[in-house]
Residue frames as qw, qx, qy, qz and C-alpha x, y, z in Angstrom:
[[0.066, 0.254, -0.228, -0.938, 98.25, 159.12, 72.93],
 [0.232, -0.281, -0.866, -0.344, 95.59, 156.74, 71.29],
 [0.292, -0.638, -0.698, 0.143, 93.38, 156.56, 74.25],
 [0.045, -0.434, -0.188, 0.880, 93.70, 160.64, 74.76],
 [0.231, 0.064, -0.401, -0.884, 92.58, 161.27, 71.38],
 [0.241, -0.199, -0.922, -0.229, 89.83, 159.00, 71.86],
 [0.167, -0.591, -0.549, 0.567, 88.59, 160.61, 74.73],
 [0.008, 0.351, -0.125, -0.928, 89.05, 163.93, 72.80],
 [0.244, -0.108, -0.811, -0.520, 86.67, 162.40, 69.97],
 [0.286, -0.314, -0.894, 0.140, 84.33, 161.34, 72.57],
 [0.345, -0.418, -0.263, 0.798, 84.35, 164.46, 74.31],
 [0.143, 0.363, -0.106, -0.915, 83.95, 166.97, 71.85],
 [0.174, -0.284, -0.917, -0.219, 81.13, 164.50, 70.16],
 [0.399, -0.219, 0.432, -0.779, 78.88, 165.68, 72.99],
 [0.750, -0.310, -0.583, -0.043, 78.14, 162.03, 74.27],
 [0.355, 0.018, -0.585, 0.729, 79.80, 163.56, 77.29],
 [0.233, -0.074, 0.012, -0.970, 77.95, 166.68, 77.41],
 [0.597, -0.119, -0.648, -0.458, 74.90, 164.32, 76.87],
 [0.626, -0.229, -0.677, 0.311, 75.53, 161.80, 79.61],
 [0.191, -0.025, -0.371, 0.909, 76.38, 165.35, 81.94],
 [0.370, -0.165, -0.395, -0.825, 73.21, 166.69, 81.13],
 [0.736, -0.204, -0.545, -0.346, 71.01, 163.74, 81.67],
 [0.649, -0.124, -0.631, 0.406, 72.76, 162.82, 85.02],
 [0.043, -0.083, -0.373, 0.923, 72.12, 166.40, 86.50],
 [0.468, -0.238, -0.325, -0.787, 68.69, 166.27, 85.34],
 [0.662, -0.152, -0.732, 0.051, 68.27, 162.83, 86.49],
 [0.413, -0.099, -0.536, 0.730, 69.54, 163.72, 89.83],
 [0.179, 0.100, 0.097, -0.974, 67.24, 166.88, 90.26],
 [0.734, -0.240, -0.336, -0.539, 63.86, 165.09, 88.91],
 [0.581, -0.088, -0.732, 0.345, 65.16, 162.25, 91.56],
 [0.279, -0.075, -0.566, 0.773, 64.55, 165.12, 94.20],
 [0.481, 0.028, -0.215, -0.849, 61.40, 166.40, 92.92],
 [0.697, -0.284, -0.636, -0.167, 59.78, 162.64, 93.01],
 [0.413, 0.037, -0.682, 0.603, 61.16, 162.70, 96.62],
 [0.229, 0.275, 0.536, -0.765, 59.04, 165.26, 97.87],
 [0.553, -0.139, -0.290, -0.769, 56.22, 164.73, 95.89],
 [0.646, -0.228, -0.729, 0.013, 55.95, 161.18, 97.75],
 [0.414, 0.020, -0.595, 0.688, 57.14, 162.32, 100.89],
 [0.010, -0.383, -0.610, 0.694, 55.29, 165.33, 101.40],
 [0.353, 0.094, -0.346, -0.864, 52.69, 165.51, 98.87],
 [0.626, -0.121, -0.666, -0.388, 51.19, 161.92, 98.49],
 [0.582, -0.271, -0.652, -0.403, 51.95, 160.53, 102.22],
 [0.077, -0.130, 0.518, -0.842, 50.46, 162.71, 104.12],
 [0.565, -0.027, 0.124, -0.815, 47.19, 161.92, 103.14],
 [0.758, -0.001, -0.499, -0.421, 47.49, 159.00, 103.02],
 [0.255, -0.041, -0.713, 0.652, 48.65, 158.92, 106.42],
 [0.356, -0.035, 0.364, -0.860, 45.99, 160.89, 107.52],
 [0.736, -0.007, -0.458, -0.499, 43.41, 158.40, 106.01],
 [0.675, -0.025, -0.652, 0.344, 45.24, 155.64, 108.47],
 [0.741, -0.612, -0.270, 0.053, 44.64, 157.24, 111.31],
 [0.069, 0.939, -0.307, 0.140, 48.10, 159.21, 111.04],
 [0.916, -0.162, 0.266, 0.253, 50.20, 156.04, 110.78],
 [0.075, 0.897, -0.369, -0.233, 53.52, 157.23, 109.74],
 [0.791, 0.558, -0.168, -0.184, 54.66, 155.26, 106.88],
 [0.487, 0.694, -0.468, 0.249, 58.12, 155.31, 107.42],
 [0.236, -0.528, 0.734, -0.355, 58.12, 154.11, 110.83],
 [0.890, 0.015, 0.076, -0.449, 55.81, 151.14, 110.01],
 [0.232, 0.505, -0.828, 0.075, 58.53, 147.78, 110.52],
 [0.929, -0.279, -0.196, -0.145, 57.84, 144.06, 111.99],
 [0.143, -0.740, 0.578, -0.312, 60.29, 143.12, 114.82],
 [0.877, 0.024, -0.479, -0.043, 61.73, 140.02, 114.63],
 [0.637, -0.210, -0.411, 0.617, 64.11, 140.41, 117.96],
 [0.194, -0.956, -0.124, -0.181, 63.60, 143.54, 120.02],
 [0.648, 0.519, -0.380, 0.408, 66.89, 145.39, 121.31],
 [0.725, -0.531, -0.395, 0.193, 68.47, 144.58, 124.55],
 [0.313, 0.651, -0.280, 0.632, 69.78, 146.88, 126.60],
 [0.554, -0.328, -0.663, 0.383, 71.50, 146.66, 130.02],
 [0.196, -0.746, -0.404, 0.492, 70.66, 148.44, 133.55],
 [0.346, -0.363, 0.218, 0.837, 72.62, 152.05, 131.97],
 [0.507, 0.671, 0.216, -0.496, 70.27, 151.96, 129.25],
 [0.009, 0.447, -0.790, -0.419, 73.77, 150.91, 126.74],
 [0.866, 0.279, -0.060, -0.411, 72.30, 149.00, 124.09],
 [0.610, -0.374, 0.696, 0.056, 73.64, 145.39, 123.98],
 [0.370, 0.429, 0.756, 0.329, 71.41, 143.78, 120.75],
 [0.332, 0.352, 0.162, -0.860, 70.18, 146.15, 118.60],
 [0.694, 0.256, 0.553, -0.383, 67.12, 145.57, 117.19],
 [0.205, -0.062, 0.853, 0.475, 66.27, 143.48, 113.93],
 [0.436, 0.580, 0.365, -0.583, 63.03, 144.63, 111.84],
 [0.272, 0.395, 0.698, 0.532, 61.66, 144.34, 108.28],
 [0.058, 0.453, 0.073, -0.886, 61.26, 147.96, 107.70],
 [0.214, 0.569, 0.659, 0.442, 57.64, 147.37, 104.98],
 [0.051, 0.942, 0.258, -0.206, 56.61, 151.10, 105.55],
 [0.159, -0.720, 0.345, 0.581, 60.41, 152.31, 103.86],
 [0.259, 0.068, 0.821, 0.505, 59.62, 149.71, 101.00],
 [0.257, 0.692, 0.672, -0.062, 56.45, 151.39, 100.35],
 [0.181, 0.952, -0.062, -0.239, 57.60, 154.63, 99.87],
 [0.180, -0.440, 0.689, 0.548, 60.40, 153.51, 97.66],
 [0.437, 0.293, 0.822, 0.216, 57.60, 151.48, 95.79],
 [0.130, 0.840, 0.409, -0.333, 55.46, 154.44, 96.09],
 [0.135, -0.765, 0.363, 0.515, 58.35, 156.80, 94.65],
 [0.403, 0.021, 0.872, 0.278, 58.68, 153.84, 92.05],
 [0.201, 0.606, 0.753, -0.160, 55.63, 154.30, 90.66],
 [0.227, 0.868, -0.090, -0.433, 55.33, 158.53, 90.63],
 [0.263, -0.479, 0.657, 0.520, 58.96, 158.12, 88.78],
 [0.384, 0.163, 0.844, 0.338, 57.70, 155.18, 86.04],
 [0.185, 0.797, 0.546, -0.182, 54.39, 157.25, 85.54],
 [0.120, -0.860, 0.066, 0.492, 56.22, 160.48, 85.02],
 [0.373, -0.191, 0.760, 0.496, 58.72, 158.93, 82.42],
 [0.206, 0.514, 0.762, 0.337, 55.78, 157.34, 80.06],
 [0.190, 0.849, 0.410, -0.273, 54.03, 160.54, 80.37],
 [0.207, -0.705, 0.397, 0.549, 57.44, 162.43, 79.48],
 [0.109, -0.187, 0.788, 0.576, 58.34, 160.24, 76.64],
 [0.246, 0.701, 0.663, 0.093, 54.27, 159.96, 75.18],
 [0.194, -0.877, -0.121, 0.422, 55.07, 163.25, 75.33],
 [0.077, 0.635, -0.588, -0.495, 58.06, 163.87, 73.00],
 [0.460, 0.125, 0.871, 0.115, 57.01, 160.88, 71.10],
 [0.277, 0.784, 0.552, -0.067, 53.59, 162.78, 70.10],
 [0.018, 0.923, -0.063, -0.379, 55.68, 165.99, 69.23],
 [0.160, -0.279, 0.808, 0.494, 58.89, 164.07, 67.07],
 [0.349, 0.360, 0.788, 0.356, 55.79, 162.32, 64.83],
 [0.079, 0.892, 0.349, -0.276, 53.89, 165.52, 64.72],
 [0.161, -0.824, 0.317, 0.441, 57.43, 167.41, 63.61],
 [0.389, -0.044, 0.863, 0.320, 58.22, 164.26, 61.34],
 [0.445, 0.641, 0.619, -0.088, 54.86, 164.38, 59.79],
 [0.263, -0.052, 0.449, 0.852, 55.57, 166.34, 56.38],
 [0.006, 0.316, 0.453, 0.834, 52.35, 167.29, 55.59],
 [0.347, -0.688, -0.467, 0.434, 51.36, 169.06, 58.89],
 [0.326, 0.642, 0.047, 0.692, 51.39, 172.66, 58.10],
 [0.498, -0.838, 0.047, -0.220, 51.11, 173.87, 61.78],
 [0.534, -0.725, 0.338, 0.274, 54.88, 173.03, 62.50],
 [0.420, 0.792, -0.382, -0.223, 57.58, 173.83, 60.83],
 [0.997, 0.075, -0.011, 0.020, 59.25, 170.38, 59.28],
 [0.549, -0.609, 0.432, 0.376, 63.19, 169.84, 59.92],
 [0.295, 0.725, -0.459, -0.421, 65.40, 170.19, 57.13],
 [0.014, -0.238, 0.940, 0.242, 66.97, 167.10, 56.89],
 [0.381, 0.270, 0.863, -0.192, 63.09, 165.53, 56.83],
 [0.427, 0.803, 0.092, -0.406, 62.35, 167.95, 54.02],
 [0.131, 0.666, -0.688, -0.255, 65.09, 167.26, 52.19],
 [0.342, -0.017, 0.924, -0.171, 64.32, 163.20, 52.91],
 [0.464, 0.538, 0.594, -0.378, 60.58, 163.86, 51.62],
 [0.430, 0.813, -0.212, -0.330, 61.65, 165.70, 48.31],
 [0.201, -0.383, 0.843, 0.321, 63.98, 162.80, 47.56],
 [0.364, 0.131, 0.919, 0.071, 61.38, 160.26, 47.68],
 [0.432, 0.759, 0.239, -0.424, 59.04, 162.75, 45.54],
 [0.310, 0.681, -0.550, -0.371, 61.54, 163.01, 42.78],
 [0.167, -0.114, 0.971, 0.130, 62.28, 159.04, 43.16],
 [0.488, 0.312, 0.797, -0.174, 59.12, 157.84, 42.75],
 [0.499, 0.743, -0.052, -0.443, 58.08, 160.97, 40.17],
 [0.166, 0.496, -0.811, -0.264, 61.54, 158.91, 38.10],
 [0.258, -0.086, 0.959, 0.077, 60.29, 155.81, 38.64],
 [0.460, 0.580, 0.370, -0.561, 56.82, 156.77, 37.10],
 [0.351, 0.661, -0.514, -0.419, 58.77, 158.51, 34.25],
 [0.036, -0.337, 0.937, 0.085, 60.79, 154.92, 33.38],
 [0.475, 0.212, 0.836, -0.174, 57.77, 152.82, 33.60],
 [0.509, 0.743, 0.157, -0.405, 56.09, 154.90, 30.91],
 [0.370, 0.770, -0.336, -0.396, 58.76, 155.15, 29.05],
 [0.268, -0.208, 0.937, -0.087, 59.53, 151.25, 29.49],
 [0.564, 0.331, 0.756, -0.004, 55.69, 150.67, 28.29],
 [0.480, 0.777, -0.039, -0.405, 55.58, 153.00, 25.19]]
């Protein structure tokens, strides 16, 4: 019963709802980078090569044997570097995209934070935060005076 309610707690929290969220986003921007590498970035940069196709680019350490029938016996062994580029490549868009994202909402939370911006409108609880320390400090002002008189 413990561990149900816990879940329930957990649950109606929306760390769930959160995590759900973020994992279907995740999962959808994941498919977006995909083709922006794929078939945005390298084509041209296939075409620049001479139309070397990235993905087939591999070194062959053993080639694969196959008997009279054409039945493959060995298949082959390769260091596929043209599928680690585009994953590096896909790396890369992804990391880039992020830092822009979060420089992004960074520059908009200190903007929104910022109390004496008048061009956006300031969250309550940071208004409420900012009028504390205005009254504290306006008290601690008061007390000193009345500490040196």
């Amino acid at each position: 019963m413990k561990l149900l309610r816990e879940f329930k707690e957990f649950a109606v929290k929306g760390n769930m709802m959160d995590m759900a969220i973020g994992i279907i986003i995740g999962a959808a921007f994941n498919k977006v980078i995909d083709v922006l590498a794929k078939q945005v970035l390298l084509p041209p940069l296939s075409l620049l090569s001479d139309g070397v196709n990235f993905q087939d680019k591999k070194i062959v350490l053993r080639d694969a044997i196959a008997d009279a029938s054409g039945a493959i016996i060995t298949s082959e062994v390769a260091i596929a570097y043209g599928a680690l580029f585009e994953v590096f490549l896909d790396f890369i868009i992804i990391g880039f995209t992020v830092f822009v994202v979060v420089k992004g909402m960074n520059r908009l939370r200190n903007k929104a934070q910022d109390t004496k911006d008048e061009t956006v409108v300031t969250p309550k609880d940071i208004e409420l935060l900012s009028d504390l320390k205005e009254l504290m400090e306006e008290q601690n002002r008061l007390l000193k005076a009345k500490v040196s008189n």
